[in-house]
C-alpha positions as CSV (number, residue, x, y, z in Angstrom):
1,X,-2.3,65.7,15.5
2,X,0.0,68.4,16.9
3,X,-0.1,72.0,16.6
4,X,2.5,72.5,13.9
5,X,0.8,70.4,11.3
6,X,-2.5,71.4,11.9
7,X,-1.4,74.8,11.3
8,X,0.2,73.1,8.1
9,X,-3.0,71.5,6.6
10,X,-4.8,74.8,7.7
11,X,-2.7,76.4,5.4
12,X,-3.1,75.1,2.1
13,X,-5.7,77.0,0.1
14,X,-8.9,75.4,-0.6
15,X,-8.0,75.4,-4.5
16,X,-5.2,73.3,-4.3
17,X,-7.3,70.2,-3.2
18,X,-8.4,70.4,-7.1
19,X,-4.7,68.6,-7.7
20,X,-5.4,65.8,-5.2
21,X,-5.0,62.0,-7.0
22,X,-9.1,61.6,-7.7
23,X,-9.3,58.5,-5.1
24,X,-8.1,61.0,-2.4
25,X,-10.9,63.5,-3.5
26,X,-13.6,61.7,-4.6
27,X,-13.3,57.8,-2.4
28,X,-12.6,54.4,-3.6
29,X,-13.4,53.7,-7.2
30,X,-16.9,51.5,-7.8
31,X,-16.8,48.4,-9.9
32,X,-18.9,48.9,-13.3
33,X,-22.5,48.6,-12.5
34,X,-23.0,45.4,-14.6
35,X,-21.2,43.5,-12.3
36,X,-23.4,44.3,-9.3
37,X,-25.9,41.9,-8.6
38,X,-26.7,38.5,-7.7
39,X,-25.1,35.4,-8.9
40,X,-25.7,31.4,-9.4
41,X,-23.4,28.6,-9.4
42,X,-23.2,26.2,-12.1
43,X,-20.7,24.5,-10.6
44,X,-17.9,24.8,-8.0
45,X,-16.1,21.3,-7.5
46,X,-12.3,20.1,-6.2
47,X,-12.1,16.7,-6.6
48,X,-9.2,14.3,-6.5
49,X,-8.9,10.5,-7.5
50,X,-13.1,10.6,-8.7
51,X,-11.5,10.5,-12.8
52,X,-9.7,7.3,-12.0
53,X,-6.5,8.8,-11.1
54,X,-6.6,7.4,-7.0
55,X,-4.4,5.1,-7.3
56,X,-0.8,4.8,-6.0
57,X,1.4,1.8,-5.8
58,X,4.6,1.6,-3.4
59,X,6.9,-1.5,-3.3
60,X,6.8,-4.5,-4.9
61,X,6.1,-8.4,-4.4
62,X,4.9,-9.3,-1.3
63,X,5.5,-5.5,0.3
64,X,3.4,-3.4,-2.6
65,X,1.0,-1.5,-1.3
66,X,-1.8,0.0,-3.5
67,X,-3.2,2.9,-2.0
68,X,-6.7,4.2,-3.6
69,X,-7.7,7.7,-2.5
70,X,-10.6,9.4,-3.3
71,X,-11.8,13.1,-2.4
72,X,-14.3,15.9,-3.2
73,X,-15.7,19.2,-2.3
74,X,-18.3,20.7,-3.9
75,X,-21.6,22.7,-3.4
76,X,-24.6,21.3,-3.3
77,X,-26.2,25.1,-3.1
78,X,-24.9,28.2,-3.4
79,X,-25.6,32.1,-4.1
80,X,-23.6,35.5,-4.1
81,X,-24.4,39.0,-3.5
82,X,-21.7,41.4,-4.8
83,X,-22.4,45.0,-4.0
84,X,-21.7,48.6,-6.2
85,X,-18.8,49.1,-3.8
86,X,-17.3,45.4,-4.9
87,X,-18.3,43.7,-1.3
88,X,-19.3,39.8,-1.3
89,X,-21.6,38.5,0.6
90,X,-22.7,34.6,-0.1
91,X,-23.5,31.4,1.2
92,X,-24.2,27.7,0.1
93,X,-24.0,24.3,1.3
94,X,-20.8,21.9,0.5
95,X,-20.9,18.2,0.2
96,X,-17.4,16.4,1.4
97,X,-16.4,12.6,0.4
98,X,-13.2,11.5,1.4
99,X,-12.8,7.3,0.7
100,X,-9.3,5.5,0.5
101,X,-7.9,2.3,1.4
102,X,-4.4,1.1,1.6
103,X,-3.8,-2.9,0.9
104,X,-1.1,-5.4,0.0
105,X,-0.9,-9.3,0.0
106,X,0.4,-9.1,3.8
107,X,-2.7,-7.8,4.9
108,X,-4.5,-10.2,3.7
109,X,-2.2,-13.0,6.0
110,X,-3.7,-11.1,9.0
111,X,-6.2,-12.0,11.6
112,X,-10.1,-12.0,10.2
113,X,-10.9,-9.8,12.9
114,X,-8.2,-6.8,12.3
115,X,-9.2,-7.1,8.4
116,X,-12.6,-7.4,9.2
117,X,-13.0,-4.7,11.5
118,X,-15.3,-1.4,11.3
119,X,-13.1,0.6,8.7
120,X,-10.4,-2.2,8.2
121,X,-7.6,-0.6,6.2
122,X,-9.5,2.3,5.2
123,X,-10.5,6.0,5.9
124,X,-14.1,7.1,5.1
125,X,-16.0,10.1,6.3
126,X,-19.2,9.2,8.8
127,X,-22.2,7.9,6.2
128,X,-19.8,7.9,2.9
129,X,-20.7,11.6,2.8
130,X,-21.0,14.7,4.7
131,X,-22.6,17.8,4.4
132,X,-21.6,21.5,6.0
133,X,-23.3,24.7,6.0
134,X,-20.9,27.9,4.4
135,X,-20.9,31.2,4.6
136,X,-18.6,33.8,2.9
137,X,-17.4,37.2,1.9
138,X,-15.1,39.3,-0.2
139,X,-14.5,42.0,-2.5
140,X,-14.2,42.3,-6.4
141,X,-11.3,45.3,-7.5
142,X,-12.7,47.0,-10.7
143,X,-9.9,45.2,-12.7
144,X,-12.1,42.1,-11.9
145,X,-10.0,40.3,-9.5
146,X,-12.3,38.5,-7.0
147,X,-10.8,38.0,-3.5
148,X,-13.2,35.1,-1.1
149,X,-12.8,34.4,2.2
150,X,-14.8,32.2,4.6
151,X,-15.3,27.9,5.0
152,X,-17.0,25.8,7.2
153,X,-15.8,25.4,10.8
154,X,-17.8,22.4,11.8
155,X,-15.6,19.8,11.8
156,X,-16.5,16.3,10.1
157,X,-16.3,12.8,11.5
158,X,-13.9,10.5,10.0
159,X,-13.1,6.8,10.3
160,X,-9.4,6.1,9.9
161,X,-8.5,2.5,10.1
162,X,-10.9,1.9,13.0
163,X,-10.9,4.8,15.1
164,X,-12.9,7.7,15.2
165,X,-11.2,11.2,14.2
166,X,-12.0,15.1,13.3
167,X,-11.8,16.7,9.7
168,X,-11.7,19.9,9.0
169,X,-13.3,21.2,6.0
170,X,-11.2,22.1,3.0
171,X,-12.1,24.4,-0.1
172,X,-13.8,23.9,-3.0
173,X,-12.6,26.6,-4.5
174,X,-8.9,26.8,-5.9
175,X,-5.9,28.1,-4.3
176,X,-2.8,29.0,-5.7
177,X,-0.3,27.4,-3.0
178,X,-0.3,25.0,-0.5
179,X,0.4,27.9,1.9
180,X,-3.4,29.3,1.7
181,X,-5.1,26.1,1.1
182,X,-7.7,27.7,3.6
183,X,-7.7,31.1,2.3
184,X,-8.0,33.8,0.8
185,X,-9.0,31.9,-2.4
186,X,-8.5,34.7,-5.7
187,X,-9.9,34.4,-9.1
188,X,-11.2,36.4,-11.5
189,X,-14.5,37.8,-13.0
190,X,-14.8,39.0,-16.8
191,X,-17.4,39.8,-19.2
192,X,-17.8,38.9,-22.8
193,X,-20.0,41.5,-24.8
194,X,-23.4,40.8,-24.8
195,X,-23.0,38.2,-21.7
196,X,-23.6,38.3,-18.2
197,X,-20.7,38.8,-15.8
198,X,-18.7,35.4,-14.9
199,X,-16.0,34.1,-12.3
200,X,-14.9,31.0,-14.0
201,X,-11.8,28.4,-13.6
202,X,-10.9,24.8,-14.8
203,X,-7.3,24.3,-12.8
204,X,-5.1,21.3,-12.0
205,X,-3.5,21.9,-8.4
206,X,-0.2,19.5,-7.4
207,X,-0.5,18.6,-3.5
208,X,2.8,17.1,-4.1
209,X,0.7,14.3,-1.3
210,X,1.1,10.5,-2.2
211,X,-2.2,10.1,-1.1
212,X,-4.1,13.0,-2.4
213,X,-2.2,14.2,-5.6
214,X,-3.1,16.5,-7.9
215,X,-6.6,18.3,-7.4
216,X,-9.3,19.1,-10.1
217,X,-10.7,22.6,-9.5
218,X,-14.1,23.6,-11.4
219,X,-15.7,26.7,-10.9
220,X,-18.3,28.3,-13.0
221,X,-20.5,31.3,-10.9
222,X,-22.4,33.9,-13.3
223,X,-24.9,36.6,-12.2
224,X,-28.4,35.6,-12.5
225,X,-31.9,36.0,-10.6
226,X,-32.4,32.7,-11.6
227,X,-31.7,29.7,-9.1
228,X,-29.3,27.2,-11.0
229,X,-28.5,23.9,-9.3
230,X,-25.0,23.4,-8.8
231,X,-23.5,20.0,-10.2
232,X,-22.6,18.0,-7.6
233,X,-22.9,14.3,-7.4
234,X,-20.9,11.3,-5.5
235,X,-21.5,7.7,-6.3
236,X,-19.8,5.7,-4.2
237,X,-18.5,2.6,-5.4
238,X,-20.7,-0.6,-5.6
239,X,-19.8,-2.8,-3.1
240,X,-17.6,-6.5,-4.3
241,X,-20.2,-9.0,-5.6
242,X,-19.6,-12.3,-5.6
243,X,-19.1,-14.1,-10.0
244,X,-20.5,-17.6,-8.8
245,X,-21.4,-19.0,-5.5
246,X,-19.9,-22.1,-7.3
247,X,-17.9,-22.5,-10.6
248,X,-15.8,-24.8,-12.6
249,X,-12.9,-23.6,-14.9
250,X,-10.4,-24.6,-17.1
251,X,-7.3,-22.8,-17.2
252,X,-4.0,-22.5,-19.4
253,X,-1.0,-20.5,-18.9
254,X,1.5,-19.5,-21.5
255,X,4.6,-17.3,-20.9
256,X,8.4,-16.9,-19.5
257,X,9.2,-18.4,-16.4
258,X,10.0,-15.0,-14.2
259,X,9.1,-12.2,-16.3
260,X,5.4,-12.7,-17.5
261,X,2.6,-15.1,-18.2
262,X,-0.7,-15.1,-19.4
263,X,-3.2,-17.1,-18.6
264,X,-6.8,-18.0,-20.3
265,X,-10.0,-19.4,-17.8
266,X,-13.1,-21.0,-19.3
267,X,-15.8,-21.3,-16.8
268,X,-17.8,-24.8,-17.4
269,X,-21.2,-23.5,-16.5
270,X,-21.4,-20.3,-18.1
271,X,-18.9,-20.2,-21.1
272,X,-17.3,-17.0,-19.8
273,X,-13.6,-16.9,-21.2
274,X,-11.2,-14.2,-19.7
275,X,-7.7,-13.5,-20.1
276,X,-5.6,-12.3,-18.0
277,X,-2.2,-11.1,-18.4
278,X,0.8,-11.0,-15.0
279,X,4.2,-9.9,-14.5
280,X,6.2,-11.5,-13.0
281,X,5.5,-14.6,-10.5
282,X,6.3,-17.9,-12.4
283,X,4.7,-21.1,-11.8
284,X,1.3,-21.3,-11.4
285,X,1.8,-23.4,-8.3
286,X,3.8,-20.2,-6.7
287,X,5.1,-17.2,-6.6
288,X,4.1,-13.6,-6.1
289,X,2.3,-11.7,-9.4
290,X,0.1,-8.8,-10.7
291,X,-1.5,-8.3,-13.7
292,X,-2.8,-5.9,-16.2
293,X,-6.1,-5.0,-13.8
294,X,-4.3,-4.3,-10.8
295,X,-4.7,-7.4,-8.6
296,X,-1.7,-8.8,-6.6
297,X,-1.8,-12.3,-5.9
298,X,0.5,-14.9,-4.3
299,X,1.3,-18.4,-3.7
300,X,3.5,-20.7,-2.3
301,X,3.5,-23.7,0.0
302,X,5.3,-25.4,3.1
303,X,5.6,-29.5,2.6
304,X,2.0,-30.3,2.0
305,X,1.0,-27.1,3.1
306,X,-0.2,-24.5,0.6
307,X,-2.0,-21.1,0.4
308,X,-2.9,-18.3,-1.5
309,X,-3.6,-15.1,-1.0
310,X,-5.1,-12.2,-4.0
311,X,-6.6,-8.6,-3.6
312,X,-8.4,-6.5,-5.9
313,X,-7.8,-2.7,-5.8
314,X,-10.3,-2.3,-7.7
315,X,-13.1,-2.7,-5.3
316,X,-11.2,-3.7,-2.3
317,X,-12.0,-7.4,-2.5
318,X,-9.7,-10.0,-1.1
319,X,-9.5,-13.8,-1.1
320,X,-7.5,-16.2,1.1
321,X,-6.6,-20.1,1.2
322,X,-5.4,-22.5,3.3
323,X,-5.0,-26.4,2.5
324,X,-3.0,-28.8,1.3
325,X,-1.5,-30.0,-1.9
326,X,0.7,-32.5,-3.3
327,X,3.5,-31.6,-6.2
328,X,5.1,-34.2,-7.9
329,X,7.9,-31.5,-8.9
330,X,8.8,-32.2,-5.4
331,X,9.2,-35.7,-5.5
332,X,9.8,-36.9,-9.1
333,X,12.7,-35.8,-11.8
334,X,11.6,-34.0,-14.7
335,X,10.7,-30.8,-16.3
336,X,6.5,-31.6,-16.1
337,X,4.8,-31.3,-12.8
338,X,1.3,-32.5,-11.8
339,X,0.3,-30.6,-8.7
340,X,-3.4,-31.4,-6.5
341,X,-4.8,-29.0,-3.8
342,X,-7.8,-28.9,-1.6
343,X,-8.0,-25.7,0.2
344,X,-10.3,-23.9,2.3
345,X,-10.9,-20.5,1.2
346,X,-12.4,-17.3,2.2
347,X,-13.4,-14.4,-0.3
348,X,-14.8,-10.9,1.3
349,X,-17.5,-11.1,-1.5
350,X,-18.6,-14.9,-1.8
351,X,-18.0,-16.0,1.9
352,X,-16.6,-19.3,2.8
353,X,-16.1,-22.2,0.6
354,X,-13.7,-25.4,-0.8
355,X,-11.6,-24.9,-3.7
356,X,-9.9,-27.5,-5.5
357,X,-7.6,-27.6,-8.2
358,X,-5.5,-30.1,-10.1
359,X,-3.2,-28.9,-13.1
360,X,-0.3,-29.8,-15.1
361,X,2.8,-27.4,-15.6
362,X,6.4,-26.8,-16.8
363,X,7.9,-23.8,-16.1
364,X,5.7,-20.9,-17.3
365,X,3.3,-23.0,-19.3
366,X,0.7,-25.3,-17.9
367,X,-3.3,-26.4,-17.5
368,X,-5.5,-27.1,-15.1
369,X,-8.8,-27.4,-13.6
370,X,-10.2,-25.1,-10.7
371,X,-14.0,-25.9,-9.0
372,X,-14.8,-24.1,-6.2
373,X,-18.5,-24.4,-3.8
374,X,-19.1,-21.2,-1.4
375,X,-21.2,-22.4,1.6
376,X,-21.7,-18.6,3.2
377,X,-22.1,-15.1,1.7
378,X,-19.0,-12.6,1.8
379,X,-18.9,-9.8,4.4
C-alpha cells in the first residue's frame, strides 16, 4: 500500500466504520443453525435406459441397427458434514453399470468367432459392475443453494467390442448442462416447518447422445445421526434361455403381402400358442421383417440354397440357418406354393441343431409345420 492511501484510511475517524455494509464489519453471514449438522442419503441415483427407455433403432431392413444402452450411477454409501460457516465436507461409495450392445441382421451373417468373441458387439464395464471410492466438498449460501464439488478419479475398466479401455467416472448427481457434466453440481436445500433440513431433486437431463439419451436424476440427502442406506440396486439382465431343446409347431400366417402379417404358432408338445404380429417382409418363405417385440428377422434363398437369420433385442439372442429348400413357386404356375427346408441352425441360447419346415402359402397367407432337435447347448 503506498503512502498516500495509508494516510487516507488513517484518516477516517473510527465512528465512521459504524456505516460500513454489516458483511464488511462483522464477516460472512452464517447459515441458520438448523442446517448445521450431519446428513444421510436416501438416495442419490442417475440412471439412463434402466426404465426401459435403452433402446434406439437406426435404419431399416437388412441395415437397422438396434442399439440398447444401459447406465447408472449411484451410491452405495454416503454421508455429509455441513459446517455453521456453510462448508461441506462428505464422502460415500458409488456403484457404476454401463451395458449396451448394438445388433442388426448383418451381424448375425458374420463369422462365429467375431460374434462370439469376449464382448462381441457390446460394451460392459469389467464384472457387470464397478465400484469407486468418493470424496467431496462444498458450501451451502444462507439462501440454501448447495454448491458440490469432487468425483472419483480412479478410472474404470471397460470392455468395448473386444478390447480393453479406461472410464472415467461420471456424477450421480445432476448437472444443469453438458458443459459441467463433471462439476460443480448445484442444488438446493430447504426446510418444511417442523422437518429436518433436505437437498432433494427428481430431474430429467437431455444428453442429446443417441446412445445415452435422456438421464434420470434422483437425489434425496436430509440431516440425520441416523445411518440410512442409500437405494441402490443393479440387476443385470438374465442371460437368453433356450424354450425347448426340441419342439414341433404349427404355424399360420394371415396378412397383406408387403405391409404386415401376423402369424399364430402352436407348439405340439406343450400347447403354448403365441401370436405374433410383423411389418413388413411378405412371404413366409422370404423377406426381411420385425415385429411388435422388437426382433428383426430375415430370409431368402439362392436356387436350393436358403437361410435365415433373427435377433432379439431384447436379450441379445440371435439365431442363424443354413440349408436347403425346395419351392414349387419356383418351378410351377400358380398363385399357392408348397415350399420344404432342412437347415442347419445355430441359436446363441439352444446351441446347435436341425430345423425343418414344410408349409403352404400364397402371398401373405399360409401354414406350415416347423420341428426343430438342438444337439448342443447355446453359448
Amino acid at each position: 500500500m503506498s503512502a498516500s492511501m495509508t494516510r487516507a484510511c488513517s484518516a477516517i475517524p473510527a465512528a465512521a466504520l459504524l456505516f460500513l455494509p454489516a458483511a464488511q464489519a462483522a464477516g460472512p453471514t452464517t447459515i441458520p443453525p438448523e442446517w448445521v449438522g450431519r446428513y444421510q442419503a436416501k438416495v442419490v441415483s442417475a440412471s439412463s435406459g434402466i426404465d426401459g427407455d435403452g433402446t434406439t433403432v437406426f435404419g431399416k431392413g437388412m441395415t437397422q441397427t438396434t442399439i440398447n444402452m444401459k447406465s447408472l450411477a449411484c451410491a452405495t454409501e454416503f454421508t455429509m458434514d455441513i459446517g455453521p460457516g456453510g462448508g461441506i465436507s462428505g464422502r460415500g461409495r458409488i456403484m457404476y453399470v454401463l451395458a449396451g450392445s448394438a445388433n442388426n441382421p448383418m451381424t448375425m451373417l458374420a463369422p462365429g468367432a467375431f460374434v462370439s468373441s469376449p464382448g462381441g458387439l457390446a460394451v460392459t464395464l469389467k464384472d457387470g459392475k464397478q465400484y469407486r471410492d468418493w470424496t467431496f466438498s462444498g458450501q451451502v449460501t444462507p439462501d440454501g443453494t448447495v454448491t458440490i464439488q469432487g468425483l472419483p478419479e480412479e478410472k474404470m475398466d471397460r470392455l468395448n467390442v473386444g478390447k480393453w479401455e479406461k472410464q472415467t467416472p461420471w456424477s450421480p448427481l445432476p448437472v444443469a448442462d453438458k458443459s459441467r457434466m463433471r462439476g460443480p453440481f448445484t442444488l438446493k436445500l430447504t426446510q418444511a416447518k417442523g422437518q429436518p433440513p433436505v437437498i432433494q431433486a427428481d430431474t430429467l437431463f437431455d444428453l442429446e447422445s443417441p446412445l445415452i439419451r435422456k438421464v434420470h436424476y434422483q437425489t434425496y440427502i436430509v440431516r440425520s445421526d441416523a445411518p440410512l442406506q442409500p437405494r441402490c440396486k443393479y440387476d443385470a439382465p438374465a442371460a437368453p434361455k433356450c424354450a425347448a431343446t426340441e419342439y414341433i409347431r404349427t404355424k399360420a400366417q394371415v396378412g397383406v403381402e408387403g405391409f404386415y402379417t401376423v402369424e399364430s404358432s402352436r407348439d405340439l408338445k406343450t400347447g403354448e400358442t403365441t401370436v405374433t404380429s410383423k411389418q413388413g417382409g411378405g412371404e413366409m418363405s422370404g423377406g426381411f421383417s420385425s415385429d411388435s417385440s422388437g426382433n428383426v428377422a430375415w430370409e431368402g434363398g439362392a436356387g436350393l440354397l436358403v437361410g435365415s437369420t433373427q435377433f432379439n433385442p431384447t436379450d441379445s439372442s440371435y439365431q442363424m440357418t443354413v440349408g436347403i429348400g425346395v419351392d414349387t413357386g419356383k418351378l410351377l404356375p400358380g398363385p399357392a406354393k408348397l415350399s420344404e427346408k432342412v437347415e442347419l441352425v445355430f441359436d446363441s441360447a439352444c446351441g446347435v441343431g436341425i430345423k425343418a419346415t414344410g408349409g403352404i402359402s400364397g402371398g401373405a397367407m399360409g401354414a406350415g409345420v416347423e420341428g426343430a432337435i438342438f444337439l448342443t447347448k447355446g453359448l
